[in-house]
C-alpha positions in Angstrom: -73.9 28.6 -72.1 -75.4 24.9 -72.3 -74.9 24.8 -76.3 -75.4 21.9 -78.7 -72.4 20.2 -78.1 -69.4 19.8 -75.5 -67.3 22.1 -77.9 -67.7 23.6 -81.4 -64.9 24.4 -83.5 -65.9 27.9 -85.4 -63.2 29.2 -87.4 -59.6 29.9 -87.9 -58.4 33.1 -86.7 -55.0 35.0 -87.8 -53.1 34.9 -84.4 -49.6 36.6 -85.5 -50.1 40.0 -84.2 -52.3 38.8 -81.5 -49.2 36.4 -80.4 -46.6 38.9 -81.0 -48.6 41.3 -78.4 -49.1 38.8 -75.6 -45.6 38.1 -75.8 -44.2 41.2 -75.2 -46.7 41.6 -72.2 -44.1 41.7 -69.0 -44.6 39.8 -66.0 -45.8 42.6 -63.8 -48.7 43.3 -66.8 -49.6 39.0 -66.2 -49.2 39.9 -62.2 -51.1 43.1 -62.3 -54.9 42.0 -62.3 -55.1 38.7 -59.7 -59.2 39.1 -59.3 -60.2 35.8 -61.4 -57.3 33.5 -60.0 -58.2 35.1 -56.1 -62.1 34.8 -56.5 -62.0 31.4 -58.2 -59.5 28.5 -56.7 -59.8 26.5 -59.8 -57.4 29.5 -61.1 -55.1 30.2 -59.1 -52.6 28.4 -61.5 -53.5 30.9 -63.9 -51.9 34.3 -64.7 -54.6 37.0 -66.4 -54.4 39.7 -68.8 -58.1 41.5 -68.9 -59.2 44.0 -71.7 -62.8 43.8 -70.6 -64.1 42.3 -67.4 -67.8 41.9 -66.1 -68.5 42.1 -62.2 -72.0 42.1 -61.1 -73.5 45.0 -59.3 -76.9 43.3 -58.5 -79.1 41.1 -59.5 -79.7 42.2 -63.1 -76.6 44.8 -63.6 -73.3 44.1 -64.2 -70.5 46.8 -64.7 -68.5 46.0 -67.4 -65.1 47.9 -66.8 -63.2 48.4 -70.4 -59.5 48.3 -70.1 -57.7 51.0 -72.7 -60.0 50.8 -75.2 -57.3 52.7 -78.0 -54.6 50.1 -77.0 -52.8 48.4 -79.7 -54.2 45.2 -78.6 -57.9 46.2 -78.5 -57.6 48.0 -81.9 -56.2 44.8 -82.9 -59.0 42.4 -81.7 -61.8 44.7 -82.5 -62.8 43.8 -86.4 -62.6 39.8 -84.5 -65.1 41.1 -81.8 -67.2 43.3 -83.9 -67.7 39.8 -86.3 -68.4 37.7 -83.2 -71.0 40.3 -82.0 -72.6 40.3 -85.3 -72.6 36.1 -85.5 -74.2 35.7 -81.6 -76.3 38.9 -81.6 -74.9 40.2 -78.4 -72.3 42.0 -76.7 -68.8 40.9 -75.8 -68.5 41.3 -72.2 -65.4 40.1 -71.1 -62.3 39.6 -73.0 -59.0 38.5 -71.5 -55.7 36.4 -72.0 -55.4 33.7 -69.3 -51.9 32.2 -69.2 -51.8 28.4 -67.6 -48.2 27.9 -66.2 -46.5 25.1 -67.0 -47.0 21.5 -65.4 -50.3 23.2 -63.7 -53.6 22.3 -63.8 -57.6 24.3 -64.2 -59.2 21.6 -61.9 -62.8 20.1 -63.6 -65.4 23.0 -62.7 -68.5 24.2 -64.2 -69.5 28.5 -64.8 -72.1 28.6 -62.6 -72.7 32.7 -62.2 -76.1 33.5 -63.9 -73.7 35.7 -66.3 -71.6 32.3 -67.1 -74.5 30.6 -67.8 -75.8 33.0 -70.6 -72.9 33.9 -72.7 -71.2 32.1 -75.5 -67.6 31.6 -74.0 -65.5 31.1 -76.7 -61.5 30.5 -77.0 -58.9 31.0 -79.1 -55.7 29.5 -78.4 -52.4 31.5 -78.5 -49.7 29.8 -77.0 -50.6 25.9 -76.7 -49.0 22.4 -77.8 -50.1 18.8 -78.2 -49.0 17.9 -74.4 -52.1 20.3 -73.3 -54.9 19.0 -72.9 -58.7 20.5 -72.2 -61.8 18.4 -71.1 -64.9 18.8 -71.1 -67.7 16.4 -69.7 -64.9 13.9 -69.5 -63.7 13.9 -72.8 -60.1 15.0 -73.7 -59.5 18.1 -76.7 -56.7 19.2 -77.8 -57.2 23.2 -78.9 -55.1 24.3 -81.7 -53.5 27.7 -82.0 -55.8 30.3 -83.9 -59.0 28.1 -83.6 -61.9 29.9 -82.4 -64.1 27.2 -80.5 -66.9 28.1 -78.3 -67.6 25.7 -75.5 -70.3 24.6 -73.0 -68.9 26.3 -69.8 -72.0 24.6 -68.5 -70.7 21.3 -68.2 -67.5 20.3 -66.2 -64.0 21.6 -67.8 -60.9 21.6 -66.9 -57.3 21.7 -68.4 -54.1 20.3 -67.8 -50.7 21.8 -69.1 -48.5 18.5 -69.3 -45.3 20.6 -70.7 -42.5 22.8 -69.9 -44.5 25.7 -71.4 -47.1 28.1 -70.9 -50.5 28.0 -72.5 -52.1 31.3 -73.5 -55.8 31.2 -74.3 -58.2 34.4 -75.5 -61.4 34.2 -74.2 -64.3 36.0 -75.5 -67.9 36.2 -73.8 -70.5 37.1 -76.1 -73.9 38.2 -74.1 -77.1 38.2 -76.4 -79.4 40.7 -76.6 -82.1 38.6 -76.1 -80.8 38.3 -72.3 -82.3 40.7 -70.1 -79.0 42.4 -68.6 -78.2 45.7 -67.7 -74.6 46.6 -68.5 -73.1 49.7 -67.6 -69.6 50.8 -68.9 -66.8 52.2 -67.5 -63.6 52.7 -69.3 -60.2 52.9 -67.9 -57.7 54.7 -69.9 -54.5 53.6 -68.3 
């Protein structure tokens, strides 16, 4: 969403169980779900972890398919999504982990979908250090772990991981109600 400002910094988040469950996610969970880093090149150095996805249907539906919704980790993040429906007056849409692999880059790229373009995107870093950077319109960030920021996927981002480490972001897309979308559910209990 074209917001105010390249990036706001919202509020600081408790990250310790959150952490603790993305790292004992295995390597075939991080393999499993490839749809992101195959339908957009600018990920393909990317590794994701989807509890809620959106993929549109036509022009004004999108299915929104629910991953596990009693999982430890959604039971985990829902009193954080419930607040962050309440402050944007919307829906969360998609929530995912995306894991950047070391010495890898997100090349600059703007969200361009007309889904992209009217949610609040917001991130919460995990797993990140000072030799990652993000940019947005040119201008170099560093995200800090269990920050919430929201940023303005509208202008050109990208993100380099300059270290030996991986860098595990939440994101969170918040659709208001205002926006006249048809979302229909489907939950998969695996």
């Amino acid at each position: 969403m074209n917001i105010s400002a390249p990036i706001l910094e919202l509020y600081n988040v408790n990250i310790s169980n959150i952490l603790t469950l993305t790292q004992e996610l295995s390597k075939d969970e991080w393999d499993f779900w490839n749809l992101r880093q195959k339908t957009f090149g600018v990920h393909a150095n990317t590794k994701t972890y989807p509890l809620r996805w959106a993929e549109q249907i036509n022009e004004n539906t999108y299915q929104i398919f629910l991953k596990n919704k009693k999982s430890i980790i959604n039971q985990i993040l829902l009193p954080e999504v419930s607040k962050l429906e309440k402050l944007y007056s919307g829906r969360c849409v998609n929530i995912l982990f995306a894991k950047l692999l070391p010495h890898t880059i997100i090349h600059p790229h703007r969200d361009v979908s007309d889904l992209l373009l009217n949610i609040h995107r917001l991130h919460l870093p995990i797993i990140t250090n000072e030799n990652v950077d993000f940019y947005i319109h040119n201008k170099k960030y560093n995200l800090k772990e269990g920050t919430l920021y929201e940023i303005n996927n509208a202008l050109a981002h990208s993100v380099e991981n300059n270290s030996s480490f991986d860098r595990v972001h939440l994101i969170l897309d918040i659709l208001p109600y205002s926006k006249n979308i048809n979302l229909e559910y489907i939950f998969d209990e695996h």
